[in-house]
C-alpha positions in Angstrom: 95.2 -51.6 218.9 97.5 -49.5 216.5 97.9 -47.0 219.5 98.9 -49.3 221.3 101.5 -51.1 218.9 102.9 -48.0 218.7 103.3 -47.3 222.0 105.3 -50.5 222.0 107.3 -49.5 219.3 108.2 -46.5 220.4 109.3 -47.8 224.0 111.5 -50.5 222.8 114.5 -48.7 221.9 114.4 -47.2 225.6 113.8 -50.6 227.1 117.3 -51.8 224.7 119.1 -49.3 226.4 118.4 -49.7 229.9 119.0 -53.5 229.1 122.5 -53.2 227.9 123.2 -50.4 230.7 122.4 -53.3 233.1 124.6 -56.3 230.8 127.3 -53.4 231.5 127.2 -53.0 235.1 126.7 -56.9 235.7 129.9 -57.0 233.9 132.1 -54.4 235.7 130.2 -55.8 238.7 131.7 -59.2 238.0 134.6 -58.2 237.1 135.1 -56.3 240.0 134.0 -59.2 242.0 136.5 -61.5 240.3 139.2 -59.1 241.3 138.3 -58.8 244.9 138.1 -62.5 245.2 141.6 -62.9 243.5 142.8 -60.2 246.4 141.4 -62.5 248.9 143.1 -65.3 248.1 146.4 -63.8 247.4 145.8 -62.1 250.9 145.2 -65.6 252.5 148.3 -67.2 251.2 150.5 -64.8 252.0 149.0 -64.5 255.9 148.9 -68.4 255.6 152.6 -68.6 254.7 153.4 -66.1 257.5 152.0 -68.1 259.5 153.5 -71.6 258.9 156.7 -69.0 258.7 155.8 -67.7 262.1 155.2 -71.5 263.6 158.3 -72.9 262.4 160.2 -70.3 263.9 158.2 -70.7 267.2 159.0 -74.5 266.8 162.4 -73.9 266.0 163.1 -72.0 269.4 160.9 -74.5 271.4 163.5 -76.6 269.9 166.7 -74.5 271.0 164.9 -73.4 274.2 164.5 -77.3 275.0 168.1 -78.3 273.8 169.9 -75.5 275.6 168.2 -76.6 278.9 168.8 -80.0 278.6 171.9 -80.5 277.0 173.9 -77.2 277.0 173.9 -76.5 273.5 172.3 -73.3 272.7 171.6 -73.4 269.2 171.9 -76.5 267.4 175.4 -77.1 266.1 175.9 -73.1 266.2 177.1 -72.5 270.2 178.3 -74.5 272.1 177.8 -74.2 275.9 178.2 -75.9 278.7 176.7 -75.6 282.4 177.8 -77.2 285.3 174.6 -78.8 286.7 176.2 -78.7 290.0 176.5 -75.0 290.3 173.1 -73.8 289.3 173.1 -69.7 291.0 176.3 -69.4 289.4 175.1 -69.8 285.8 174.0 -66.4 283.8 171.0 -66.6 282.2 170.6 -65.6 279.1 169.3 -66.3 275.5 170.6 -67.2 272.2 169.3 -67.0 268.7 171.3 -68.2 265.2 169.4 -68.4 262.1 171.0 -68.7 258.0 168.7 -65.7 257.0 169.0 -65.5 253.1 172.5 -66.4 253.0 173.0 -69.9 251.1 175.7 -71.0 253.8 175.8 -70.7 257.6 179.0 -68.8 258.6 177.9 -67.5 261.8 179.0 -69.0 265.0 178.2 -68.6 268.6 180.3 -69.7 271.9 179.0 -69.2 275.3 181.2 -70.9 278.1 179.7 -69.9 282.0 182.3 -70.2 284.6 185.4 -70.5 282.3 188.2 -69.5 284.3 189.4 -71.9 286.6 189.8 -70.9 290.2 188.0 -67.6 289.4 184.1 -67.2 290.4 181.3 -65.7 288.4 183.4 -64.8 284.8 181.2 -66.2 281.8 182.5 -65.8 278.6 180.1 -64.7 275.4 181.4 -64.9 271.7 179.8 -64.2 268.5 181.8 -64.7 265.4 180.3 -63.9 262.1 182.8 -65.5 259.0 183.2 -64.6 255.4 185.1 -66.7 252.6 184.0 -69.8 254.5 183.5 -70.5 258.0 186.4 -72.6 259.4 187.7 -69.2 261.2 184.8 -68.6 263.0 184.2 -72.5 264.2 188.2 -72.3 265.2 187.2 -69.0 267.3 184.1 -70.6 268.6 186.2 -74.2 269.9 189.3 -72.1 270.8 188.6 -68.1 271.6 188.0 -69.1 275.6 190.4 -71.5 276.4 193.1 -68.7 274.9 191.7 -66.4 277.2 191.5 -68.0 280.0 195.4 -69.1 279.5 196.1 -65.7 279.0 194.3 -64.1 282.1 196.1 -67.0 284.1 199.7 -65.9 283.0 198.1 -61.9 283.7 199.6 -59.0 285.8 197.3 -57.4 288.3 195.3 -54.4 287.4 191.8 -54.7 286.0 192.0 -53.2 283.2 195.9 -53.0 282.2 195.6 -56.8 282.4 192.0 -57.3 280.7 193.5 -55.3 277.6 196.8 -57.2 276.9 194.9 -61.1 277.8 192.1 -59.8 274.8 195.1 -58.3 272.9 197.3 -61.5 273.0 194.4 -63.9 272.3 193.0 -62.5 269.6 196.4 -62.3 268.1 197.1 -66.3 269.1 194.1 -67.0 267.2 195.2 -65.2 263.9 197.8 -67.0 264.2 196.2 -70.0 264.6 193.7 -69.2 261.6 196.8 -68.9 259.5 198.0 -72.3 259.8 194.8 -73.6 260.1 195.2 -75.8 256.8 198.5 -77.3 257.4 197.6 -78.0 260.8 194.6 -80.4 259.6 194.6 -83.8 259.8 194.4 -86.0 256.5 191.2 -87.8 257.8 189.0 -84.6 258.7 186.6 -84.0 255.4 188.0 -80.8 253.1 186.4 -77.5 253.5 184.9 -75.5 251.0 187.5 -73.2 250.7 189.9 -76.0 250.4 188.2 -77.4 247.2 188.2 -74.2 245.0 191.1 -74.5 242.5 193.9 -73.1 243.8 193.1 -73.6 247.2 191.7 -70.0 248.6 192.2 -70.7 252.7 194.0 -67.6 253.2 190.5 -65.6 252.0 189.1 -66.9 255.0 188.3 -64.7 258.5 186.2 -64.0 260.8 185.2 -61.3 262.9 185.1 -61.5 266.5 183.1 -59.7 269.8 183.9 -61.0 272.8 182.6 -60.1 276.6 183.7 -61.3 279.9 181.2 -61.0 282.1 182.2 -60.3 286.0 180.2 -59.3 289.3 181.7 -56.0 288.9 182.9 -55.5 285.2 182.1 -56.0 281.6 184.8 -56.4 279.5 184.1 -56.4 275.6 186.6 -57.0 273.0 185.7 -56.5 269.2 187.4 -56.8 265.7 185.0 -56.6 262.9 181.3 -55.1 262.5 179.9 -57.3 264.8 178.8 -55.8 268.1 178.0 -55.2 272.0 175.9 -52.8 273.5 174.9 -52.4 277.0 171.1 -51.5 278.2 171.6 -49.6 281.5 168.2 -48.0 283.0 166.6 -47.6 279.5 169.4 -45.9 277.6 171.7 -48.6 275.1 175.7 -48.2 275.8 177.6 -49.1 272.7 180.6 -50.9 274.1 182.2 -51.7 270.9 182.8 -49.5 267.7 182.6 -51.2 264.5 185.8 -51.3 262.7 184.7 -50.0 258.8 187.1 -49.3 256.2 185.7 -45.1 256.0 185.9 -44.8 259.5 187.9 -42.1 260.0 190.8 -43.5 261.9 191.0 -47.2 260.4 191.2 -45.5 256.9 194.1 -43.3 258.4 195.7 -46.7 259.3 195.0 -48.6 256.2 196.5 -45.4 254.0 199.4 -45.8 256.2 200.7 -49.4 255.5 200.0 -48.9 252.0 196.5 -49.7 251.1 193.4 -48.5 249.9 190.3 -48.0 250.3 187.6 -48.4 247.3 183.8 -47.8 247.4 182.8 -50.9 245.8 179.2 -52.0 246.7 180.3 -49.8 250.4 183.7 -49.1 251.3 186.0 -52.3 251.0 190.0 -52.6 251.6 191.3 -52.7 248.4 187.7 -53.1 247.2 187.7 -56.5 248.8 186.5 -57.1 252.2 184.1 -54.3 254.0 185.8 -54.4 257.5 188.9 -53.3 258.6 189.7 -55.3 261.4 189.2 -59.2 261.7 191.0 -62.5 262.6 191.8 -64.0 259.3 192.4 -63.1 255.7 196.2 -63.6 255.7 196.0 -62.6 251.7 194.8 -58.6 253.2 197.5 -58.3 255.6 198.4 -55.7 257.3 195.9 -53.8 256.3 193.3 -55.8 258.0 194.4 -55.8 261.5 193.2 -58.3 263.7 194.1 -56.2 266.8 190.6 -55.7 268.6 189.2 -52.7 270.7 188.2 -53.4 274.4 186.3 -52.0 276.5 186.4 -52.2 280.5 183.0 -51.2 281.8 182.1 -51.0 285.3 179.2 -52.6 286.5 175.9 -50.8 288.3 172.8 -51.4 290.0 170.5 -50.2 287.0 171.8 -52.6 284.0 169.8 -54.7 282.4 170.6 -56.6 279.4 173.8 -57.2 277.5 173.4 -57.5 273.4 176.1 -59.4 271.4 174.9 -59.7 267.9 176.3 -60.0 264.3 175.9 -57.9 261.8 172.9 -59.4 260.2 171.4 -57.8 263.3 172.7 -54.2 263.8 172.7 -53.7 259.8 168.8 -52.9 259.9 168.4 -52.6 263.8 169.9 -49.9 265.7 170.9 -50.0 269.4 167.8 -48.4 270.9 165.1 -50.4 268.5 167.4 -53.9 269.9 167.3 -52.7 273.7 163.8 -51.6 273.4 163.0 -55.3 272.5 164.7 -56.5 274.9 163.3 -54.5 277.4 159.9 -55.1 276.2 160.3 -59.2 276.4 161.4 -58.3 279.9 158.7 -56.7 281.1 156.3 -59.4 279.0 157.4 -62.0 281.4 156.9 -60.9 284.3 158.2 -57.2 285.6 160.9 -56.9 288.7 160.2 -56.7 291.8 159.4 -53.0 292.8 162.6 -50.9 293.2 162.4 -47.8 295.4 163.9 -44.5 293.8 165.1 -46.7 290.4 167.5 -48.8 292.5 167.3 -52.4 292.6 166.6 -54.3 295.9 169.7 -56.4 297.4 169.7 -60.2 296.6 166.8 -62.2 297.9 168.1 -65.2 300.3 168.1 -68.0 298.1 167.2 -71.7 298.3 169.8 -73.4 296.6 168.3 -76.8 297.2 165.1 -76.2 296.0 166.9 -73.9 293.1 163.7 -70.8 293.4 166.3 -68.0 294.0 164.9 -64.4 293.2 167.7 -62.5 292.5 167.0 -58.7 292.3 163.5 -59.6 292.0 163.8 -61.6 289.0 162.8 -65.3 288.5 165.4 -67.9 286.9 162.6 -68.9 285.1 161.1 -65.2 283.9 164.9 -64.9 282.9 165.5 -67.7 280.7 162.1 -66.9 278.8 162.7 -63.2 278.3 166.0 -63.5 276.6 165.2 -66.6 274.8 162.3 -64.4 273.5 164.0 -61.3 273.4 166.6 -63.2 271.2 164.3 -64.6 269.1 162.2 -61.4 268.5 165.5 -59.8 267.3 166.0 -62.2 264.8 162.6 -62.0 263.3 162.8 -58.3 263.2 166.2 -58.2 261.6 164.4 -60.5 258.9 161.4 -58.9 258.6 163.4 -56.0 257.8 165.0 -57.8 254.8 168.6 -58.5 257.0 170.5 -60.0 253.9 173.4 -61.7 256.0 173.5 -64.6 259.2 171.8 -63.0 262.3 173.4 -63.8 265.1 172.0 -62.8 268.6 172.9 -63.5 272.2 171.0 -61.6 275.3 171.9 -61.6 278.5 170.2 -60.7 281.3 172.3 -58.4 284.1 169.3 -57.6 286.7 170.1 -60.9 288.2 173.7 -59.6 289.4 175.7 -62.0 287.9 
């Protein structure tokens, strides 16, 4: 009996030990599990607020998608476009995308006006204007930029090109012009802006820029002042067709340091540490060192194009042309790929049915159209958010395999 007392004695020291080893590890064990759980359910919100995210922005372009083919209006209150229900193979198809981002205040704008130049066929005119200071200059260019043109191009010489230049040349110009007298033209009863009601009134801090394409059966014709811009996807390689107009580019700071300004790296370069383009219509208070003189491009048209890209620079800031085209490309083939094209060269137009309105144009669908460049737009904006885009995004795609 004392042996076996002893026994116990002597084994309960070892017996402690082991105990409190196995408190320990229940502990860490717990604590570990505690942990793991906590990552689990920060994991679920965050996937659960992508996807709400994710929804509302599907719901949102369901929303577009469905206003734009009922009503005309591509993005609601942002674009305004109009189609002729009579004239349904003569409409472009294309897609349009205009979302806030993290901005507090929408300054973006969007004009897309098919068929705008009376007695002429098949010239559709694509705008996006991205605003700073406030965004009265960008609305004024989204109401007013193609009705300029088009007066312009009527009162045009001949010549393609000669005559393309000097119409974008003298609009853009007539709209400067217009953006400068902007606030004594207004009418007492129209609501003030938010420029209007700083103290003194800052309406001459206002602009916008501004890219432009005309869109022909045989040419493209881009013009651009500002950082937003075009570019051209022709058989899988991206054609810039517009430069952006910064203050350190070579040749605009040339200009600048010519009329008597500066440049000064303030947060990027800025003219006179102020505004971080060198070209735009607007800004009265920076002239003539921001010129809103544009750059245009006259680009003939071939059988192997297929999208055109007009975007902002909430887009291009984080994007660059390939990674847009790419996307585009990709929604393309998503919805349903062209018809087969012998040596990379597109098939002739399908005979269409105009009644029943089931053309096949180069293989491609009206329908298969309008979803991949509503998609394609859309995708762009996500990406350009995803990728922490701190400006308006802006996008407009349109689709050129259908030989408009």
């Amino acid at each position: 009996m004392a042996e076996i007392c002893c026994e116990e004695a002597k084994s309960t020291p070892a017996t402690a030990v082991a105990a409190a080893a196995a408190a320990a590890v229940a502990v860490a064990s717990s604590a570990l599990e505690r942990r793991r759980r906590r990552l689990e359910m920060r994991r679920f919100r965050i996937a659960t607020d992508l996807e709400a995210l994710v929804a509302e922005d599907v719901r949102a372009g369901k929303r577009q998608r469905l206003a734009r083919t009922a009503s005309g209006s591509c993005a609601d209150a942002v674009s305004d476009c109009e189609r002729p229900p009579a004239l349904p193979e003569r409409l472009p198809r294309y897609g349009v995308t205009s979302v806030c981002g993290r901005r507090r205040e929408m300054e973006d704008a969007v004009s897309i006006r098919p068929d705008f130049l009376p007695g002429a066929t098949k010239h559709h005119f694509f705008g996006v204007f991205d605003g700073h200071g406030c965004s009265h200059v960008a609305t004024l260019c989204q109401d007013r930029m193609h009705e300029v043109i088009a007066g312009e191009h009527n009162s045009a010489g001949s010549g393609e090109e000669t005559a393309w230049k000097g119409v974008m040349e003298r609009s853009f110009a007539r709209l400067d012009e217009q953006a400068a007298s902007w606030a004594s033209s207004r009418s007492g009863d129209e609501p003030a802006c938010r420029c209007e009601q700083q103290m003194p009134s800052r309406c001459d801090h206002v602009g916008s820029t501004a890219v432009v394409a005309v869109v022909s059966p045989t040419h493209v014709v881009v013009a651009n002042a500002g950082d937003s811009r075009a570019v051209l996807s022709r058989a899988g390689a991206p054609v810039p067709l517009s430069v952006d107009h910064k203050p350190d580019r070579p040749d605009e700071l040339a200009r600048i340091e010519a009329a008597g300004g500066r440049v000064i790296y303030w947060d990027g370069a800025r003219v006179l540490g102020v505004l971080a383009m060198s070209r735009a219509i607007g800004d009265g208070y920076l002239k003539p060192f921001v010129s809103s003189e544009p750059e245009v491009t006259v680009t003939e048209r071939t059988d192997d194009e297929e999208c055109l890209i007009l975007a902002s620079d909430g887009l291009w800031d984080v994007v660059t042309n390939e990674m847009a085209c790419e996307v585009v490309r990709a929604c393309f083939r998503s919805n349903g790929p062209p018809a087969a094209r012998p040596n990379g060269v597109s098939p002739p137009a399908a005979d269409a049915d105009a009644e029943s309105g089931s053309a096949v144009v180069k293989g491609v669908s009206k329908a298969d159209s309008d979803k991949a460049c509503t998609d394609a737009a859309m995708l762009l904006a996500k990406l350009a958010l995803a990728r922490r885009s701190a400006d308006n995004v802006s996008v407009v795609v349109v689709d050129l395999r259908r030989g408009i």
